[in-house]
C-alpha positions as CSV (number, residue, x, y, z in Angstrom):
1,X,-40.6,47.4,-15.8
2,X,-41.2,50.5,-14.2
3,X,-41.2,49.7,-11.1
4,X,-37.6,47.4,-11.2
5,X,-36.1,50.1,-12.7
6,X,-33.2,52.7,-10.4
7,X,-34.1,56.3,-10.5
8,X,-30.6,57.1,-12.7
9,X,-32.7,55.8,-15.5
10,X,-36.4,57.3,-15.5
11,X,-37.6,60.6,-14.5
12,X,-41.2,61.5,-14.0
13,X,-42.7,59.9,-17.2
14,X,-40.1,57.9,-19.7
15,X,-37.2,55.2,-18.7
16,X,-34.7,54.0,-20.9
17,X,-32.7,50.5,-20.9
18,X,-29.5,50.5,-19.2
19,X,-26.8,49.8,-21.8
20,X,-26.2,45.8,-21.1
21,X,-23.2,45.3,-23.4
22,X,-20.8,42.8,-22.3
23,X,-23.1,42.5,-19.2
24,X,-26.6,39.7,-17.8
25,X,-29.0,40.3,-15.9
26,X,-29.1,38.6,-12.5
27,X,-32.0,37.6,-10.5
28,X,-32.5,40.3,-7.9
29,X,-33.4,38.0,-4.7
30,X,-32.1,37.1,-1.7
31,X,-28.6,37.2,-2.6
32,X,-25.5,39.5,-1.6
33,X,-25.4,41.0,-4.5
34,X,-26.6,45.0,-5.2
35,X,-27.5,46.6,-8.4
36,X,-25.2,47.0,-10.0
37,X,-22.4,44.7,-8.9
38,X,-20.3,42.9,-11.1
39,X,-19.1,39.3,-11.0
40,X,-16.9,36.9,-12.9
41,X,-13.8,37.3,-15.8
42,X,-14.1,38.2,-19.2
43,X,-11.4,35.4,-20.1
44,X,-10.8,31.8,-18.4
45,X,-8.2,29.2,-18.4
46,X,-9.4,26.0,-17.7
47,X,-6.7,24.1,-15.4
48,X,-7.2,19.7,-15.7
49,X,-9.0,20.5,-12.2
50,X,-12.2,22.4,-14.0
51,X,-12.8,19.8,-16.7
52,X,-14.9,16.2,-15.9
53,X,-13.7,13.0,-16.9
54,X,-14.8,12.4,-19.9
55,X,-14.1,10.2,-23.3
56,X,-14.3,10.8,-26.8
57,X,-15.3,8.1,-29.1
C-alpha cells in the first residue's frame, strides 16, 4: 500500500487512507485518467433510450 499511495498522504514513516466518501476506487492502468480525477453524476435519469427491452411476467 505504500508504495500506491501520493506523497499528500504519508510522510517518512505512517500513511493514512484518503477519505473515500461518496467516492471508488479506479484501476490505475493504462487509461486517461490521473489520481485523482473524477468521473460520472451523483444522480441519473434514465431516458426509454438507456433501458433494454425487456418483459415482466
Amino acid at each position: 500500500m505504500w508504495d500506491v499511495l501520493d506523497n499528500q498522504y504519508k510522510d517518512s514513516t505512517t500513511f493514512t487512507l484518503p477519505d473515500l466518501s461518496d467516492l471508488f476506487i479506479a484501476n490505475a492502468g493504462s487509461g486517461s485518467y490521473s489520481l485523482g480525477d473524477s468521473d460520472g453524476e451523483n444522480d441519473h435519469t434514465l431516458i426509454t433510450a438507456e433501458i433494454p427491452a425487456h418483459t415482466h411476467t
